[in-house]
C-alpha positions as CSV (number, residue, x, y, z in Angstrom):
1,X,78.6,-37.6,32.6
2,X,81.1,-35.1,33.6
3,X,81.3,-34.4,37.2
4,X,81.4,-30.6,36.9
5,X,78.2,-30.5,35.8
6,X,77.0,-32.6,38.6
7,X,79.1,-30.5,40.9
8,X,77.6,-26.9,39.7
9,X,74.0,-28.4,39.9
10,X,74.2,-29.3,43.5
11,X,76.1,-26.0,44.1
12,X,72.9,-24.2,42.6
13,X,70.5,-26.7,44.5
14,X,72.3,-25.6,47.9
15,X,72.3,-22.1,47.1
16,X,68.4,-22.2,45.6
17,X,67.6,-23.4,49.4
18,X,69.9,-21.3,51.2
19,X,68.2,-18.6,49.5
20,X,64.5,-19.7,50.9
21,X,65.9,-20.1,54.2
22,X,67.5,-16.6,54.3
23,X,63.4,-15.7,53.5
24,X,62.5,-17.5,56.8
25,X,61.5,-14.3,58.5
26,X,58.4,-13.4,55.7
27,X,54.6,-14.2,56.8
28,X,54.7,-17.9,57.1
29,X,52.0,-20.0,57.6
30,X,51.1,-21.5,61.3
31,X,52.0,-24.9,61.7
32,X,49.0,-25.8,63.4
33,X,46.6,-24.9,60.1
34,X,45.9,-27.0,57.4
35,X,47.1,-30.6,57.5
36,X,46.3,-33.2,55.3
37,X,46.9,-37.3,55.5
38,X,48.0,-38.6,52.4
39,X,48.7,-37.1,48.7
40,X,48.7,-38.8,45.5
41,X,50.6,-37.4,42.3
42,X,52.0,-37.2,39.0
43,X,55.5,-36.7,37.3
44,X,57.0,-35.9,34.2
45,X,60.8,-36.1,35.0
46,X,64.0,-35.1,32.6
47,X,67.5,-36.0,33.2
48,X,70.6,-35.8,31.8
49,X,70.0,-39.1,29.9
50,X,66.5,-39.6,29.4
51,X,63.0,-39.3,30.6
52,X,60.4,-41.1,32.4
53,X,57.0,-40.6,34.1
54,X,56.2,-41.8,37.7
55,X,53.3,-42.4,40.2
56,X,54.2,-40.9,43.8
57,X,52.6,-41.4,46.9
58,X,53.3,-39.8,50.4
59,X,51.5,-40.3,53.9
60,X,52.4,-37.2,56.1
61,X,53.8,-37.5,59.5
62,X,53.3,-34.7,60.8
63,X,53.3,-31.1,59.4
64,X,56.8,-31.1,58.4
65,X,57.4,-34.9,57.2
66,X,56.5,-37.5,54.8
67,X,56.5,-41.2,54.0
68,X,56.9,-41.4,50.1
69,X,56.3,-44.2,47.7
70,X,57.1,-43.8,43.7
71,X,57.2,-46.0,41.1
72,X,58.5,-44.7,37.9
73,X,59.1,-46.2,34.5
74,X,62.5,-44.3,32.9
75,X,64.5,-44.4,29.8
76,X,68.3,-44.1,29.8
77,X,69.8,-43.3,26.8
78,X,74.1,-44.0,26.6
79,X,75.8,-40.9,26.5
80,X,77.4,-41.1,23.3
81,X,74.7,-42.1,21.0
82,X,73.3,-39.8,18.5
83,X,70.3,-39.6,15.9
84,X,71.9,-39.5,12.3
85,X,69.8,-40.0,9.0
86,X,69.4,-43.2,7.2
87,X,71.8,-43.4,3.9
88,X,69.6,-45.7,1.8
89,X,66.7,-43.4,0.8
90,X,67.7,-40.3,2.5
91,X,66.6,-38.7,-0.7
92,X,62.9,-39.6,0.2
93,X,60.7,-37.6,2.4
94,X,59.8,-39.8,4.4
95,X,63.7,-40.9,5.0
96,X,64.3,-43.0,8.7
97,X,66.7,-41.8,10.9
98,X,68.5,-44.1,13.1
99,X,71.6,-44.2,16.3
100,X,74.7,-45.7,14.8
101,X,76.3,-48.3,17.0
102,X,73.4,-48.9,19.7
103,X,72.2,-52.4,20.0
104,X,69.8,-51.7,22.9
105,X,67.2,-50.1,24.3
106,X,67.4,-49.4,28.0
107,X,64.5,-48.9,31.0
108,X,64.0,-49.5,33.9
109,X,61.4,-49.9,36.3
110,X,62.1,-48.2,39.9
111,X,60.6,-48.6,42.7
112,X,61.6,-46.2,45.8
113,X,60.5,-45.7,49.3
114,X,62.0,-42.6,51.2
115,X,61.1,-39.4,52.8
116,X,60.8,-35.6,52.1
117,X,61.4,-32.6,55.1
118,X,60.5,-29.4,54.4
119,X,63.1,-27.0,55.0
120,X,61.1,-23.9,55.0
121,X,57.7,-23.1,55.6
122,X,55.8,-21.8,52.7
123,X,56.1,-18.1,52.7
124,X,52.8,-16.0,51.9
125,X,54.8,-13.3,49.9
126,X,56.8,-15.7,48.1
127,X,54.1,-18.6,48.0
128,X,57.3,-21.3,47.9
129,X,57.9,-24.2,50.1
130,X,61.3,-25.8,49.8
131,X,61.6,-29.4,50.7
132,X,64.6,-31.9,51.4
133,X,63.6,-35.4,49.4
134,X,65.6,-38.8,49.3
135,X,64.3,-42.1,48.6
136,X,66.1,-45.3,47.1
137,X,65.1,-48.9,46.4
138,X,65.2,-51.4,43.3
139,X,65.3,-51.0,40.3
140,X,64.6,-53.6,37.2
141,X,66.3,-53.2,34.1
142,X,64.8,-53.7,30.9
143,X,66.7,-54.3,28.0
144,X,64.8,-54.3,24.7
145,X,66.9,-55.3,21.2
146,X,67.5,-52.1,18.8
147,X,66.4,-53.4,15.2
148,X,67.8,-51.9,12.3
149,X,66.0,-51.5,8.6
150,X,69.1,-52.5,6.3
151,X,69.4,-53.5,3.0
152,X,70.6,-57.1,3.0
153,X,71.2,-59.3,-0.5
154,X,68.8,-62.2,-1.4
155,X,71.1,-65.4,-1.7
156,X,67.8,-66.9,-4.0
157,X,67.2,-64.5,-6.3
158,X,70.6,-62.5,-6.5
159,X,69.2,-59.3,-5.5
160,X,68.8,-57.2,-2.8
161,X,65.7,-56.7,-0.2
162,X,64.9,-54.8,2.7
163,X,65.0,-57.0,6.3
164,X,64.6,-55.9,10.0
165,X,67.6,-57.4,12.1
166,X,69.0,-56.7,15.3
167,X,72.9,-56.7,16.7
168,X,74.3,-60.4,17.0
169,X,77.9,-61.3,16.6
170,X,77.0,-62.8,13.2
171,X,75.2,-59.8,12.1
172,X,77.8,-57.2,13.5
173,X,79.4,-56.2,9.9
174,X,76.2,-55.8,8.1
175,X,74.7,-53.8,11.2
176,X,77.4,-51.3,11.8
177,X,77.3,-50.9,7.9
178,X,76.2,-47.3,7.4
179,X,76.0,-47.2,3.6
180,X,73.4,-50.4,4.2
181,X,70.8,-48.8,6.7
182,X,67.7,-47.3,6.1
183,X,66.8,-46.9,9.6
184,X,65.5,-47.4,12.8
185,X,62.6,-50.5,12.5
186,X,60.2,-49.6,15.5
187,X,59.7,-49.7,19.0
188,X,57.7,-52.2,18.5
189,X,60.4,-54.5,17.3
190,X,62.3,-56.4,20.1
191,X,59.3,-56.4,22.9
192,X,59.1,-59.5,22.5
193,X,62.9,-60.7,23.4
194,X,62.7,-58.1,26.3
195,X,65.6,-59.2,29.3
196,X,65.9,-58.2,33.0
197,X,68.7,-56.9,34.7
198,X,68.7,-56.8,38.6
199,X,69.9,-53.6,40.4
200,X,69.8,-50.7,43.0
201,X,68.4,-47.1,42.6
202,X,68.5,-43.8,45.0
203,X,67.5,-40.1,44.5
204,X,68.1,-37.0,46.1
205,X,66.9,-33.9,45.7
206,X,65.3,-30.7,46.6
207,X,61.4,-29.9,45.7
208,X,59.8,-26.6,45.3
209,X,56.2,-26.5,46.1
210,X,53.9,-23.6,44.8
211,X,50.9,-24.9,46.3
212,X,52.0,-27.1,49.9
213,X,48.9,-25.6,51.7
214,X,46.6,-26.3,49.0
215,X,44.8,-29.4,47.9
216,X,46.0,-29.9,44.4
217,X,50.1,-30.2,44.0
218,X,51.9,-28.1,41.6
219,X,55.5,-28.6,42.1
220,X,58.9,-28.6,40.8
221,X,61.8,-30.9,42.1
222,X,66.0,-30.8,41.0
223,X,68.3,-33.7,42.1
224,X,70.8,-36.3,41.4
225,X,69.7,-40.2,41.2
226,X,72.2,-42.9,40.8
227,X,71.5,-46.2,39.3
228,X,73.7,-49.3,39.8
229,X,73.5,-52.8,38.4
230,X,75.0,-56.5,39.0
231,X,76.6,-56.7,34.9
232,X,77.1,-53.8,32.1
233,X,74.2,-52.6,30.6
234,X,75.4,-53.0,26.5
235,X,73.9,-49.8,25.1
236,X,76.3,-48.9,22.5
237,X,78.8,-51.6,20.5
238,X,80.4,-48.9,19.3
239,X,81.6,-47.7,23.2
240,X,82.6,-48.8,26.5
241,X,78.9,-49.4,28.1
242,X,78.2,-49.1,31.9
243,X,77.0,-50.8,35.3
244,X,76.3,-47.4,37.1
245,X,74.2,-44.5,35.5
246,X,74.3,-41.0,37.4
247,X,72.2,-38.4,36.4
248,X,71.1,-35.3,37.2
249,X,66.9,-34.6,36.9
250,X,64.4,-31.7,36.6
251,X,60.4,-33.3,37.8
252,X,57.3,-32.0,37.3
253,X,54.5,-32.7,39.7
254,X,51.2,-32.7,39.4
255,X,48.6,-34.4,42.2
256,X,45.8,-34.1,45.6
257,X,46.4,-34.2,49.0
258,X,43.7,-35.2,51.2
């Protein structure tokens, strides 16, 4: 990831709430109305390297802080790998497609406790309520082998035949053989032989609320979350691969307060 993006995207986060503060003096809502307890809600969340979906919970404080809870299941991809089309068959319409070099699959499995402030009050004219949120915790890795359909040759019979095989120091030449793929085998491939990596996670970000007076949750969040871990995650074995994974995110939320 280059930094400069990282840089211009919390450069537009700050301005985004210096902006809703500069509002501050439009019909706000008193602080004393409508409080709820708890909330429970959705995401669908993008980032620079991936995507994920996550269940959030928050317990409110008071009317201007919350307790948060979120457990989300993400996918991060290595920034230099790339869909290309499968050589054997690519004449065929149903041709595979396939990531040259990537010997894994990588998740992981975070699970965060932290807080959001709201920074503004919701504005009646602008309907917006613009919220400070950082949370950080564990996170589990997952790493799930990347099998390849290649074209292999039958030592028995002399010819050649189609096999499934994943990245192994023995099967290294044949697997970074382009001319021999046919493509990608499956996610389903690998579950099986799934291993655990141990690490850390933390977020921050800012969250835009369309609805924060109303029961149901309809929001929008931008931020940065960092993921570290205690080896190198081996993505690619075409590339250097990584302990620490930055990325910047875009979340959509759905949910109920009560």
């Amino acid at each position: 990831m280059r930094f400069s993006v990282i840089f211009f995207m919390l450069l537009f986060i700050y301005a985004s709430v210096s902006a809703q503060i500069a509002q501050e003096d439009l019909y706000t809502y008193d602080a004393k109305e409508t409080i709820y307890n708890k909330e429970v809600s959705f995401s669908l969340k993008f980032h620079t390297n991936g995507y994920g979906i996550a269940l959030n919970k928050g317990k409110f404080v008071d009317y201007y802080k919350q307790k948060l809870w979120q457990l989300e299941l993400l996918e991060i991809k290595h920034p230099k790998e790339s869909r290309q089309p499968g050589v054997v068959g690519s004449q065929q319409q149903n041709a595979k497609s396939f990531k040259y070099g990537k010997i894994n699959n990588f998740y992981n499995l975070n699970f965060s406790l932290g807080k959001r402030k709201l920074l503004t009050e919701k504005a009646e004219k602008s309907g917006v309520a613009v919220s400070l949120f950082y949370a950080g915790g564990i996170s589990l890795g997952l790493l799930k082998p990347y099998y390849l359909e290649l074209v292999v040759d039958d030592p028995e019979t002399g010819d050649v035949k189609r096999q499934d095989i994943k990245y192994t120091e023995e099967t290294a030449a044949i697997f970074l053989n382009k001319e021999r793929t046919v493509g990608s085998s499956g996610i389903a491939f690998g579950l099986d032989e799934m291993k655990f990596r141990p690490g850390l996670q933390g977020k921050i970000g800012v969250n835009f609320d369309w609805a924060a007076m109303d029961e149901y949750i309809k929001a929008l969040e931008l931020g940065l979350m960092l993921n570290v871990y205690t080896e190198r995650i081996t993505i690619l074995a075409t590339d250097e691969n990584s302990f620490l994974f930055g990325n910047l995110y875009l979340k959509f939320v759905i949910g109920k307060r009560s």
